[in-house]
C-alpha positions, 0 to 999 in steps of 0.5 A: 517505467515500473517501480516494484517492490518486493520479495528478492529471493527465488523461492518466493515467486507470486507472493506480496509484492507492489509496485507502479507503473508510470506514463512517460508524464509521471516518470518527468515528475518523480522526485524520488521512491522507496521500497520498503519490504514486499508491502510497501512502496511510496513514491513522491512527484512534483507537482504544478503547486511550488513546494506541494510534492504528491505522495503516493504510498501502495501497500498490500497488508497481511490478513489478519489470519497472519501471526501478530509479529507479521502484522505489527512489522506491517503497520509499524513501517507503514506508520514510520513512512507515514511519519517522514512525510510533510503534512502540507504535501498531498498523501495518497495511500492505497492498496489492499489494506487486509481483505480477504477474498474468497468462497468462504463466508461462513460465520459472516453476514452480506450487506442484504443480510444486515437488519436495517431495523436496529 
C-alpha cells in the first residue's frame, strides 16, 4: 500500500510530493493518515504498548531560496501537525527538511575545509 501525498493537478508532475510505502504488516497497524499539502504527510499505527500510537511525519521542506510566504506556510502546517499530537506517543519526523544538492558550492566550505583550530 502506498499513502501519498501531493500535488492533485496535471501541470505539476515530478514536483514535491511524499508518501509511504507500507508491508503488509504496517498496513495491519495503521490507525489513521493525513495529507497535508505536497509536503507533508503523517501517519499514526498501533503499537504493542496499549495506549502508545507511533507517529510518523514525512515532509519535503522548500530551500531556503524559496519566497518567505512558501516556507512560513511550510513550517506553520508542520508546527499545526505537530501540536495535535499526544507528547506520551512516539514521533518519528523525517524527511528532507531544506537541503539543497547539487554542483555549486561556491562561497561554502566542506567539512575538510573547516579549521579545526579555533
Amino acid at each position: 500500500m502506498i499513502l501519498y501525498s501531493g500535488h492533485e493537478e496535471e501541470d505539476t508532475h515530478h514536483t514535491e510530493g511524499v508518501a509511504f510505502m507500507l508491508s503488509h504488516e504496517a498496513q495491519n497497524a495503521l490507525i489513521s493518515w493525513e495529507a497535508a499539502g505536497p509536503r507533508i504527510i503523517y501517519a499514526s499505527f498501533k503499537t504493542k504498548k496499549e495506549n502508545i500510537k507511533l507517529n510518523i511525519i514525512q515532509c519535503y521542506a522548500p530551500t531556503n531560496d524559496k519566497d518567505e510566504e512558501t516556507n512560513e506556510d511550510f513550517y506553520n502546517k508542520l508546527q499545526i501537525l505537530c501540536d495535535k499530537l499526544k507528547e506520551k506517543d512516539m514521533t518519528i519526523l523525517m524527511g528532507d527538511l531544506n537541503a539543497k544538492i547539487g554542483s555549486d558550492n561556491s562561497g561554502k566550505k566542506s567539512w575538510a575545509d573547516r579549521d579545526l583550530a579555533t
